[in-house]
C-alpha positions in Angstrom: 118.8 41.0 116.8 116.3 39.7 114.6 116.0 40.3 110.8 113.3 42.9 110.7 115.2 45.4 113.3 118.0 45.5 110.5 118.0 48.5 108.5 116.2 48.1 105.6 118.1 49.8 103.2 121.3 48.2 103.9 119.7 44.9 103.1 118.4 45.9 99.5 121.5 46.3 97.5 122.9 43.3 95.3 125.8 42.5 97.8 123.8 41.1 100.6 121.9 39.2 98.1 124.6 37.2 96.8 125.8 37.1 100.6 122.8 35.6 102.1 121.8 33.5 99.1 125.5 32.3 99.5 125.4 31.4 103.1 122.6 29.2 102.4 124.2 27.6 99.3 127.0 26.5 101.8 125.3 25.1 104.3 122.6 23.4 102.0 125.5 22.1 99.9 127.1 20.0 103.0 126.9 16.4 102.9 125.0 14.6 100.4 123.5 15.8 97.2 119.8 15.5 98.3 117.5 17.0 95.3 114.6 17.3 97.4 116.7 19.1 99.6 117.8 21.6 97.1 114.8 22.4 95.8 113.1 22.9 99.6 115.6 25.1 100.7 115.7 27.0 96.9 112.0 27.4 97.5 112.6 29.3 100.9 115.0 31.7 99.3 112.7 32.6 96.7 109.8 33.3 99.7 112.4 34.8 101.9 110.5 38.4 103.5 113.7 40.0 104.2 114.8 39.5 100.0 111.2 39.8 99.1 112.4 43.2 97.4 114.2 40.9 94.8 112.7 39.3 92.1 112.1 35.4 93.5 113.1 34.0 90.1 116.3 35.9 90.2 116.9 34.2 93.9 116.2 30.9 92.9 119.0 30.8 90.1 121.1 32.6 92.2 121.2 29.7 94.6 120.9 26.9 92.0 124.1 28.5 90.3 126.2 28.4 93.4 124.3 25.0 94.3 125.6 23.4 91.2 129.3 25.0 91.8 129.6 23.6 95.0 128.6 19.8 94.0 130.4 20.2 90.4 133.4 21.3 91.5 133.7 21.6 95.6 136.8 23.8 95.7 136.0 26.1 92.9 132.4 26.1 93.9 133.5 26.8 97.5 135.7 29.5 96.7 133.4 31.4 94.7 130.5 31.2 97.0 132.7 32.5 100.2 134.3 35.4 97.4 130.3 36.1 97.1 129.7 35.9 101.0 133.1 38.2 101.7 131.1 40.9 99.7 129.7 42.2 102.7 132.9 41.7 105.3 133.1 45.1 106.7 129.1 45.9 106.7 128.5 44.4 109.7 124.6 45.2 109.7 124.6 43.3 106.2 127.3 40.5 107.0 125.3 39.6 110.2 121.8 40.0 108.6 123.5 37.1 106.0 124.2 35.0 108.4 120.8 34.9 110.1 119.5 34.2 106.7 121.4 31.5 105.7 120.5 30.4 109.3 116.7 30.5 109.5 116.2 28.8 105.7 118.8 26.4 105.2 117.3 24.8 108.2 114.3 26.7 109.9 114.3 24.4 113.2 117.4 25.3 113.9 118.6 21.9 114.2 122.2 21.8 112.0 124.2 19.2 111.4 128.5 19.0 112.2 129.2 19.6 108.5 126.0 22.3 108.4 127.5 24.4 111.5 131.2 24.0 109.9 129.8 25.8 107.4 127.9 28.7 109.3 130.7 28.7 111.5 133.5 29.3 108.2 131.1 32.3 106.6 131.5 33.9 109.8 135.2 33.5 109.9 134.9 34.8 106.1 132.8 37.9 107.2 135.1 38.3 110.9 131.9 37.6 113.0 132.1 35.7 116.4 130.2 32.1 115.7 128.9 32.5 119.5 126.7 35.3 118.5 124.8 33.0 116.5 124.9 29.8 119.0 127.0 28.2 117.1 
């Protein structure tokens, strides 16, 4: 199911923000510390047309704060960012929508990484999605 065939309205409240901004904070965060990296995928969040209803400014720090938990402090950092995915465990609409996000910016070819597809592969644990649903 692609992005735009979700309901609209269940993807404009502050809990799928924080959800999909999340997902891509995780998988971003995997591996090395790349700068350039950070700011790409920061970048794509802020330009992101299914969050395009929320201010891109307001996106950007949202990632860059859980960015800068997960390579601070991993197991804080990673705690806090799955509490902020786990927001929308139970919407499935909004927890799958997440997913897809974190999907199509943290890396648009589709290409991931072990330690990247751990990571989509734990948020969907987190939000009780099947991991096959997403090829992963």
């Amino acid at each position: 199911m692609p992005l735009a065939s979700a309901t609209p309205e269940a993807l404009r409240n502050t809990m799928f923000r924080d959800a999909a901004v999340g997902v891509c904070a995780l998988v971003s965060a995997t591996g090395a510390a790349d700068p350039a990296d950070r700011s790409r995928v920061a970048d794509r969040v802020g330009a992101a047309p299914v969050l395009d209803h929320f201010p891109a400014q307001d996106l950007r720090n949202l990632f860059e704060d859980n960015w800068l938990r997960l390579t601070l402090d991993p197991a804080f950092g990673r705690a806090y960012v799955l509490h902020q995915v786990a927001r929308v465990t139970g919407r499935p609409v909004q927890a799958r929508a997440a997913v897809r996000v974190g999907i199509e910016i943290a890396e648009p070819a589709g290409a991931f990484d072990t330690r990247e597809a751990a990571a989509l592969r734990e948020c969907c644990g987190v939000l009780r999605l099947a991991p096959d649903e997403f090829g992963l």
